[in-house]
Backbone bond lengths (Angstrom), bond angles and torsions (degrees), N, CA, C in turn:
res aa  C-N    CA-C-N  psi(-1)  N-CA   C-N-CA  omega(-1)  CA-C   N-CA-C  phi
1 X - - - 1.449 - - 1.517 110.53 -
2 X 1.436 112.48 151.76 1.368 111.83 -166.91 1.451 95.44 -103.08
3 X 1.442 129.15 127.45 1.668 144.50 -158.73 1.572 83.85 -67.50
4 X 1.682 103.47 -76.07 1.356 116.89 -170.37 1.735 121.32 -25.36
5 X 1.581 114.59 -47.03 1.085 139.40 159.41 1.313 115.45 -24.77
6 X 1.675 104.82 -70.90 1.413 120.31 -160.52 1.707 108.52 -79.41
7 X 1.379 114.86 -35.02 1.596 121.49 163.78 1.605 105.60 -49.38
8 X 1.439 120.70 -61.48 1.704 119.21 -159.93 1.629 92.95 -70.55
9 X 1.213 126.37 -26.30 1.644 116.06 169.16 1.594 122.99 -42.60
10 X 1.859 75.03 -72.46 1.885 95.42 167.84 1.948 112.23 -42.78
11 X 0.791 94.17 -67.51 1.523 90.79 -178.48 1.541 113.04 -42.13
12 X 0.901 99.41 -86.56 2.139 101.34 165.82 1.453 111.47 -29.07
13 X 1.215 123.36 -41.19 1.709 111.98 153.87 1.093 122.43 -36.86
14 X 1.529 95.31 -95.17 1.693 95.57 178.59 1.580 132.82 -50.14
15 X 1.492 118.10 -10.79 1.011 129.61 -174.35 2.171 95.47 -82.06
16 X 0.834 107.61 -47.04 1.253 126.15 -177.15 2.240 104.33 -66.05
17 X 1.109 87.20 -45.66 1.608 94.66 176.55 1.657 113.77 -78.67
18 X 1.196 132.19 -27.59 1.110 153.96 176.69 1.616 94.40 -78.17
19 X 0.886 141.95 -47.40 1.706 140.35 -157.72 2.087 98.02 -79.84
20 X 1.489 86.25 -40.20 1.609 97.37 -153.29 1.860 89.69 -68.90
21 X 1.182 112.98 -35.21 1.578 114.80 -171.18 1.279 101.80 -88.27
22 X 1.321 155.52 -9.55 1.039 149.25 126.69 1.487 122.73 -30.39
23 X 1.620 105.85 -65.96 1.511 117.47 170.48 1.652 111.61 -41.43
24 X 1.469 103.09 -53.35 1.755 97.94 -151.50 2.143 84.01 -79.24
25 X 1.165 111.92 -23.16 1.711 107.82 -175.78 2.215 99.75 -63.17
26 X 0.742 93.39 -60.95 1.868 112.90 177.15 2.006 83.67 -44.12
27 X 1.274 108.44 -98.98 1.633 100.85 -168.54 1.530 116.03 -31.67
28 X 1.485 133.03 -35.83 1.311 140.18 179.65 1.581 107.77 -52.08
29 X 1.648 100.57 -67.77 1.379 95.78 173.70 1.668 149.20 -74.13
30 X 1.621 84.07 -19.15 2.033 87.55 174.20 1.198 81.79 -88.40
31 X 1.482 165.05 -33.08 1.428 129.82 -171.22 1.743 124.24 -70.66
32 X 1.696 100.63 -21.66 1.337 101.13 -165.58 1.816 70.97 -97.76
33 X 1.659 173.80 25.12 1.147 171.69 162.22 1.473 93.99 -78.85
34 X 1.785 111.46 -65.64 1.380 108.60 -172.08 1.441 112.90 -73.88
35 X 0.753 145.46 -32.19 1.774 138.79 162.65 1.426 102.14 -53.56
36 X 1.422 131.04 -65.82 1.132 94.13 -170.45 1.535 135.58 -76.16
37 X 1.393 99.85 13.87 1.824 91.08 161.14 1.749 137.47 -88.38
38 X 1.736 94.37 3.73 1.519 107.89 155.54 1.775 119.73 -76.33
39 X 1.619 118.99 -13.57 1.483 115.87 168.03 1.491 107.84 -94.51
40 X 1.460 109.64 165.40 1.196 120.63 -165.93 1.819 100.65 -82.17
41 X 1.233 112.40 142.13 1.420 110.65 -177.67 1.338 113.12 -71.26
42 X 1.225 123.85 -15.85 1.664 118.35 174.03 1.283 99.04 -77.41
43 X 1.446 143.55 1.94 1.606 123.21 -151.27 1.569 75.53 -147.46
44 X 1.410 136.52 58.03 1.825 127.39 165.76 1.724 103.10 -110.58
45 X 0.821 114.73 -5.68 1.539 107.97 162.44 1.245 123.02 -27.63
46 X 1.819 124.36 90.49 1.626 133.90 -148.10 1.758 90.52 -95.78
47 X 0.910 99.40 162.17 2.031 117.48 166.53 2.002 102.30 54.30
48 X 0.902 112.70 27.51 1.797 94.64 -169.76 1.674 99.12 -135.62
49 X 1.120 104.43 111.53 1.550 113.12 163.61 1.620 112.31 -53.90
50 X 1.338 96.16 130.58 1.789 109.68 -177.58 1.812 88.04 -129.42
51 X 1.097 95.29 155.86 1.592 113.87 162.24 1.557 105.39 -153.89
52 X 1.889 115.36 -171.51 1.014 120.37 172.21 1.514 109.37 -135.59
53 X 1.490 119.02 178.10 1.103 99.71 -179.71 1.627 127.79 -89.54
54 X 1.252 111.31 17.21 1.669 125.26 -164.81 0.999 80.98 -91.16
55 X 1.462 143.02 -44.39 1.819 130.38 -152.36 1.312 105.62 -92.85
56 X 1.612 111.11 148.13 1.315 146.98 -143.59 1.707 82.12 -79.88
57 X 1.288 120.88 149.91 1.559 119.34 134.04 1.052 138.05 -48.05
58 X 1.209 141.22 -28.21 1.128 149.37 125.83 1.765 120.73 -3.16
59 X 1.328 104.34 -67.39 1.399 127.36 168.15 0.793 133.39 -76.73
60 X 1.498 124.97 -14.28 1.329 126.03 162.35 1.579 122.67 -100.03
61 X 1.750 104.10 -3.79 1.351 110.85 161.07 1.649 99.66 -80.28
62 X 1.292 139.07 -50.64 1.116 138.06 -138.14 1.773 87.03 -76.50
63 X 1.195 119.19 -55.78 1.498 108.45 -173.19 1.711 105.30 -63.83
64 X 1.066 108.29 -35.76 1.877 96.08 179.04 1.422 110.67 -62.28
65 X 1.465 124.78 -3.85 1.318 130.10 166.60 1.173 122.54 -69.41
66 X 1.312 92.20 -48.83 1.699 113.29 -159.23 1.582 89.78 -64.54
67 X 1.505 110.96 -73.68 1.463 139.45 164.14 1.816 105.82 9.37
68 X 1.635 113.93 -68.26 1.209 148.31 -141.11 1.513 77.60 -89.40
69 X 1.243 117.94 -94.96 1.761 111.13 174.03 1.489 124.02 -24.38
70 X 1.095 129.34 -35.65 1.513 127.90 173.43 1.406 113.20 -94.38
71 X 1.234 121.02 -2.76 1.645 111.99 154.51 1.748 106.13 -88.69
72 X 1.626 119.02 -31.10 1.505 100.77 167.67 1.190 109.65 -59.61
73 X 1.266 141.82 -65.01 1.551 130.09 -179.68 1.536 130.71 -36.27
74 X 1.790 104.35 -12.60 1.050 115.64 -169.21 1.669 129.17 64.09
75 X 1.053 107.12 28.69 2.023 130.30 175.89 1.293 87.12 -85.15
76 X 1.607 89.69 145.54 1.300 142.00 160.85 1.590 115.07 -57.23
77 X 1.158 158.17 122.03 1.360 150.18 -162.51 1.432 108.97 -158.98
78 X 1.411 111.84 151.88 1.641 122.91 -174.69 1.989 88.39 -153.76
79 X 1.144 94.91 114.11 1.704 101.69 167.47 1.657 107.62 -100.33
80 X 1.270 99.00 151.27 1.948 107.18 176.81 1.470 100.71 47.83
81 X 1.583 105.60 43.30 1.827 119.03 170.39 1.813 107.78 -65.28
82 X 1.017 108.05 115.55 1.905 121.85 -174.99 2.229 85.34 -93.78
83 X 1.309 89.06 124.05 1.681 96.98 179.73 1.362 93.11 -100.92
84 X 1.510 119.61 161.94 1.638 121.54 175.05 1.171 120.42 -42.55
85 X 1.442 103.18 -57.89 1.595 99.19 176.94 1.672 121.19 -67.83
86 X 1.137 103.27 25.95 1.797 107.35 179.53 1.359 138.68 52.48
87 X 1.421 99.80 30.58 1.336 130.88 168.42 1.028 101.00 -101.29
88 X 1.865 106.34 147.53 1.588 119.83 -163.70 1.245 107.01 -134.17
89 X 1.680 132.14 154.33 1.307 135.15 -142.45 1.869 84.21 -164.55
90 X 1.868 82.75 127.53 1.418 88.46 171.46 1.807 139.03 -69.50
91 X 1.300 111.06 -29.88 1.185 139.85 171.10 1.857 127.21 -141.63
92 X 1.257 111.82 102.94 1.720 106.34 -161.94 1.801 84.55 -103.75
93 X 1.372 112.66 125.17 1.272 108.91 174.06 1.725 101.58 -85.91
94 X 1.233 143.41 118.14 1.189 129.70 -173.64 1.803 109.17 -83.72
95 X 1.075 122.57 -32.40 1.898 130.98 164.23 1.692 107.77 -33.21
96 X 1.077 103.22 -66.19 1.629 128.47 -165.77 1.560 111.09 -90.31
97 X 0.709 69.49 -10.21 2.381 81.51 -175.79 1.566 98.02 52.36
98 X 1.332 125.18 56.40 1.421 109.28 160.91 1.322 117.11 -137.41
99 X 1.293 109.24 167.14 1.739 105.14 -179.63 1.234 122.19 -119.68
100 X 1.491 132.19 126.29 1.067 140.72 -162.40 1.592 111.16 -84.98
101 X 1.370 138.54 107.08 1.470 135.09 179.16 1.216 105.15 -94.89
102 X 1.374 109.80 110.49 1.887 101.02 167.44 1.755 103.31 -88.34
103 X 1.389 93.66 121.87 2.234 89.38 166.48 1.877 85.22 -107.31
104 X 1.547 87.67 168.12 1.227 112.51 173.41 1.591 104.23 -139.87
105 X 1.549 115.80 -54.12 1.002 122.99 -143.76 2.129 96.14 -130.73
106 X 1.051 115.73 -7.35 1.355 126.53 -167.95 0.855 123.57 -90.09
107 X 1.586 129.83 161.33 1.427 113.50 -145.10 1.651 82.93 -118.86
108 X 1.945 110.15 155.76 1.216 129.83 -168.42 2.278 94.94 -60.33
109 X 1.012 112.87 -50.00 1.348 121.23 156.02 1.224 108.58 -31.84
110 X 1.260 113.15 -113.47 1.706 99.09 178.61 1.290 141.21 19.00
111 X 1.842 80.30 -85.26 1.493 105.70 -176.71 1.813 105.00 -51.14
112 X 1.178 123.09 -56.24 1.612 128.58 160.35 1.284 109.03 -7.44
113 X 1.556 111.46 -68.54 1.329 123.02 -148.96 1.408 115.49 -88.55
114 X 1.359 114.46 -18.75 1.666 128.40 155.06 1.296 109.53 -53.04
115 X 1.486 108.66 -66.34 1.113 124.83 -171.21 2.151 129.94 -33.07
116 X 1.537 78.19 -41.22 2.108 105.77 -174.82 1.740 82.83 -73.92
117 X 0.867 138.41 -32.29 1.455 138.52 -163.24 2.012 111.59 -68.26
118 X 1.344 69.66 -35.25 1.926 88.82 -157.14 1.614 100.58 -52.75
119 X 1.796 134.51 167.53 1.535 122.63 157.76 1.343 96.75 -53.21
120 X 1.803 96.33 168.49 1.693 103.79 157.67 1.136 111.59 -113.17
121 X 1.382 117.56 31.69 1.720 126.98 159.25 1.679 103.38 -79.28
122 X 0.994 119.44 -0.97 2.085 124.46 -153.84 1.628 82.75 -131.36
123 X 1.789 110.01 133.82 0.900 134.23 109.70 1.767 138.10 -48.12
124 X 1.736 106.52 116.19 1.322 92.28 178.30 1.694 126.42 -104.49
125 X 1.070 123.58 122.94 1.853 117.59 178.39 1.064 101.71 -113.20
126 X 1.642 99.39 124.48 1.739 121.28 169.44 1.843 111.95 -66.50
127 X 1.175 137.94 119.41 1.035 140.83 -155.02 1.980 90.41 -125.48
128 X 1.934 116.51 95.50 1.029 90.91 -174.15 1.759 97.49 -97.44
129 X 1.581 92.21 -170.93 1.767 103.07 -178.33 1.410 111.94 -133.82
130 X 1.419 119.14 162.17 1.135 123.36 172.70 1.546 120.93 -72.36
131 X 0.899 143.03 134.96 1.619 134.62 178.69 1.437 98.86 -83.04
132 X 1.011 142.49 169.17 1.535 137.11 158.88 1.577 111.60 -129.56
133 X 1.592 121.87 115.08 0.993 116.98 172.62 1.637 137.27 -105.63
């Protein structure tokens, strides 16, 4: 085997592996850049579970779920995301452009009418829960 050979390979590997993780790093970040200029800049607080005190336990376990799974994937995330037009979204995955709705207690209506509100850069998934009585 010719050494010389097997070095200019190697190199063109990593040169080739090095380019591609650049690429997919570059698409990662201008995609999660342009989403987040549909949330309000006072409300970009990335990776940190927020809640309030109106929501059920229930719901604030179910998003610390969700939450917990999308930091293994390593996504971008904004919980209790306030959009310009001042509509609010329980979980905005910013990676995936979608938004996670936890209902518990809300009506299929409602949920509708949130929904027409949301960007149409975002996918929305209804994420329901168990009530426990």
């Amino acid at each position: 085997m010719n050494i010389e050979k097997m070095k200019g390979s190697q190199k063109e590997c990593k040169k080739r592996a090095n380019e591609n993780q650049i690429r997919r790093l570059k698409e990662k970040c201008f995609g999660v850049n342009i989403r987040l200029q549909h949330v309000r800049v006072s409300n970009r607080k990335l990776n940190c579970l927020k809640w309030s005190s109106g929501e059920s336990r229930e719901h604030i376990i179910k998003k610390l779920d969700i939450c917990r799974w999308l930091k293994e994937l390593n996504h971008v995330f904004i919980t209790e995301a306030i959009f310009l037009d001042g509509s609010r979204a329980d979980i905005v995955d910013l990676t995936a452009s979608v938004i996670y709705e936890v209902v518990v207690s809300e009506s299929e209506e409602s949920f509708n009418e949130k929904v027409k509100k949301y960007p149409r850069i975002f996918r929305v998934v209804k994420v329901l829960t168990k009530v426990q009585e």
